[in-house]
C-alpha positions in Angstrom: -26.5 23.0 13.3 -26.1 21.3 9.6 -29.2 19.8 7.9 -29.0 17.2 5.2 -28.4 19.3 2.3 -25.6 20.9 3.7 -22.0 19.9 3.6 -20.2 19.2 6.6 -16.2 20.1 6.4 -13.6 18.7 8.2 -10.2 20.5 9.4 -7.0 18.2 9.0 -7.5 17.3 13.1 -10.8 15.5 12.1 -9.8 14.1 9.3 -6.8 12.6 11.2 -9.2 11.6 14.1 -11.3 10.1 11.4 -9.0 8.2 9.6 -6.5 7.1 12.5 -3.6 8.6 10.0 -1.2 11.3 10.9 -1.9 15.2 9.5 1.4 14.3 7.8 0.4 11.4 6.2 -2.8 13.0 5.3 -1.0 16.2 3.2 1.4 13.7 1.6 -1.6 11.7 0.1 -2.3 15.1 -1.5 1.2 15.7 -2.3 2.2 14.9 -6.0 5.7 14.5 -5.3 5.3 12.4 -2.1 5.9 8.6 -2.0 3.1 8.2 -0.5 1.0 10.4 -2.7 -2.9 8.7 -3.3 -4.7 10.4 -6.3 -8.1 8.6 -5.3 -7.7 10.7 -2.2 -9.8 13.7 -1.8 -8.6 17.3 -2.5 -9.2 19.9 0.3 -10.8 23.0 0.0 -9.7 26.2 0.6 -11.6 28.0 2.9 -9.1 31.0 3.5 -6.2 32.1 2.9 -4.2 29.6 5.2 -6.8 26.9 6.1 -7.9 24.0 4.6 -10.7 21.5 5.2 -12.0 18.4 3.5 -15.7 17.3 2.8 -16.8 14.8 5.4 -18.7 12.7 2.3 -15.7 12.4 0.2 -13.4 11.1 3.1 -16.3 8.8 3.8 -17.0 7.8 0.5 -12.4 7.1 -0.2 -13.0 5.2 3.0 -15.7 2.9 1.9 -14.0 2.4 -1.8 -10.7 1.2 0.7 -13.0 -1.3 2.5 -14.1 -2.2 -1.0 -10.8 -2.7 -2.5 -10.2 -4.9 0.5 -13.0 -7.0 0.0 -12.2 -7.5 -3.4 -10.6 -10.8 -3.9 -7.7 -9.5 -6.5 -5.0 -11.7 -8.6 -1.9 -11.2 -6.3 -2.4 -8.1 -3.9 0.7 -6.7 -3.0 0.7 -8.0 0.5 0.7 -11.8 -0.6 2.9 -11.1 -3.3 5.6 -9.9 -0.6 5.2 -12.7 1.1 5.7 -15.1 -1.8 8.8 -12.8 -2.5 10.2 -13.6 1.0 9.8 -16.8 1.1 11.1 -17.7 -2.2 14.2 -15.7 -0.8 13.9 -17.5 1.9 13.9 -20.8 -0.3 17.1 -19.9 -2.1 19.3 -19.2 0.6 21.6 -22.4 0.6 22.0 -24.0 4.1 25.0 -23.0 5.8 27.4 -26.1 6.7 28.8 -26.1 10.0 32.3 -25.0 10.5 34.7 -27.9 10.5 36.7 -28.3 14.1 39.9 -27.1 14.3 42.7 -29.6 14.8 43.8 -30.1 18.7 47.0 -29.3 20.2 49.4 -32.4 19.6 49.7 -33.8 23.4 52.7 -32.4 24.9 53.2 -29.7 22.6 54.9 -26.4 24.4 52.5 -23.6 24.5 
């Protein structure tokens, strides 16, 4: 049992749970060299010599600055900004003309 004054850690399974991301996706938001790397998201803690776990209040609290960012109205967020990409993409494609018809065979021609 955990009172309020003492942390509660979470394994990568609850975090996963938690979040609704992958354990991958979780280690390569730690990950430096990932593409996918996330330096607001919280560092685990080692807790042995192969085992990891996260403090449930920090994945709490980089959830709720998320929701925050999302509520944020912001210039261009990169969602609507690949939208106006594509459809300014979209806009410069030039309309392709149909192709002419072919000439027919002259009547009576040999084929």
């Amino acid at each position: 049992m955990t009172t309020p004054d003492q942390p509660i850690i979470w394994r990568i399974r609850e975090v996963s749970q938690q979040l609704g991301l992958s354990e991958s996706t979780i280690y390569d938001k730690i990950n430096r060299r990932s593409p996918r790397h996330d330096p607001s998201f919280p560092r685990p803690i080692q807790l042995g010599a192969s085992a990891v776990g996260w403090l449930a209040h920090e994945v709490f609290d980089w959830l709720l600055a998320r929701a925050a960012e999302r509520d944020t109205p912001a210039d261009s967020p990169p969602a609507t900004r690949r939208r106006q990409r594509a459809k300014h993409a979209r806009a410069a494609v030039t309309p392709v003309q149909p192709a002419k018809p072919t000439p027919s065979a002259k009547p009576g021609a040999a084929r």
